[in-house]
C-alpha positions, 0 to 999 in steps of 0.5 A: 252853816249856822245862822248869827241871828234868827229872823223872819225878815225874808218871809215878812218881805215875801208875804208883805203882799200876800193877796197878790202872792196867792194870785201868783200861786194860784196862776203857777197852780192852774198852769201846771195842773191844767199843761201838765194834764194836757201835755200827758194826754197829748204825748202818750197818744203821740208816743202810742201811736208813733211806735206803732209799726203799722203807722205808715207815716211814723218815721215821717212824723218822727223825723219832724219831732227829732228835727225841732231838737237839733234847730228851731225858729228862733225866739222872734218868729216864736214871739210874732207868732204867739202874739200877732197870729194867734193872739195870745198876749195876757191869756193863759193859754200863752203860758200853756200852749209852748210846754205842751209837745216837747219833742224829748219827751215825746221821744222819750214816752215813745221809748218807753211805751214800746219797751212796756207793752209788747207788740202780742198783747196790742195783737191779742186785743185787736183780735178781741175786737178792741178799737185803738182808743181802747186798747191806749186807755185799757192796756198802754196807759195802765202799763205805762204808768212809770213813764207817764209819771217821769213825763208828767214830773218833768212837765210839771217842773217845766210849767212850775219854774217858768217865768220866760213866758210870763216876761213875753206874753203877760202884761197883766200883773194879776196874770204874773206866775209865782216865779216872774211875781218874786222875780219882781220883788227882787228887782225891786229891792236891788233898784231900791238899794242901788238908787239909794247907794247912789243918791247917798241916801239911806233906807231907814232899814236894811233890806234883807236882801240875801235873806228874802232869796231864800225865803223865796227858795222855800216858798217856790220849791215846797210843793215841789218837795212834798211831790217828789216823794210820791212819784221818786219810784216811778221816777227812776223805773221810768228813765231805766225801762228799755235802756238795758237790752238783754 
């Protein structure tokens, strides 16, 4: 519980590269600020519009989302699509495309969209002349804020802890996101240690190893951290609205 000895190690190895650690962050930034704005405007319209009675095609379409929980493609058919059909190798888009309509969350927004707003209101502001997209931007997304950011908090944890697409599509290292860039360095260390055990040879220095994980540990789950605080109570009102009925 108690370190023996005090030391930096781990950072100084973290950040021995730092241009190339704030390309990385700035990668991982941009894919979860920009997906995570996406992914929200996409669901909240496709949860409005799915618990809507008089959508005709609504049990249709919900099938189809729920369906893709229970069996998907695969990995090589998702692979040959992204890359041969849509063209997507070392682009951005590759990393924000797959994250942006998860049917659980969908599912989810939908849930909590119907418990929040009730049916009269929507009734009352199309009597008032209101169009579909005014009464989504005026009355559902002002009264969804908790669900949208329970949503938004799992997207952006989705988009900030991937390194899966980062290893499929990016071949560009200046592309890499924060979790492949340090997943790297420690691959490298590891291969450095085994060659050097055995070839009988040694590095001069210890590498700190087991240290420079932790380190990693705080430099991947500080921002995180420091936005939880802000949605928690959003969070919790977000998963408990509409699973008690009475």
């Amino acid at each position: 519980m108690i370190p023996m000895v005090f030391s930096l190690e781990g950072y100084a190895t973290v950040f021995r590269f730092p241009d190339q650690l704030l390309k990385a962050y700035g990668i991982t930034i941009f894919t979860t600020v920009v997906g995570t704005a996406l992914g929200l405007f996409f669901m909240t319209m496709a949860g409005y519009v799915l618990q809507r009675k008089d959508f005709k095609y609504r049990n249709f379409f919900s099938f189809f989302i729920y369906f893709t929980t229970l069996f998907g493609g695969g990995l090589v058919p998702w692979y040959i699509l992204m890359t041969k059909y849509l063209q997507l190798t070392d682009s951005l888009a590759a990393l924000i495309f797959p994250g942006l309509m998860t049917p659980f969350l969908i599912i989810l927004m939908k849930t909590f969209i119907k418990s929040a707003v009730p049916e009269e209101l929507l009734e009352s502001a199309k009597i008032d002349g209101a169009n579909d997209f005014t009464i989504y931007y005026r009355i559902v997304l002002q009264l969804s804020m908790p669900g949208i950011a329970t949503v938004g908090l799992f997207l952006a944890l989705h988009y900030w802890n991937d390194w899966f697409g980062s290893s499929l599509f990016i071949n560009d290292q200046s592309k890499y996101q924060l979790q492949y860039y340090l997943y790297n360095i420690i691959n490298a260390m590891n291969f450095m240690s085994q060659m050097g055990a055995g070839a009988g040879v040694s590095l001069g220095t210890e590498m700190p190893a087991e240290s420079t994980k932790m380190a990693m540990a705080v430099v991947v789950t500080g921002p995180i951290l420091f936005l939880y605080p802000f949605v928690q109570r959003y969070f919790v009102k977000g998963l408990t609205v509409g699973a008690v009925k009475g």
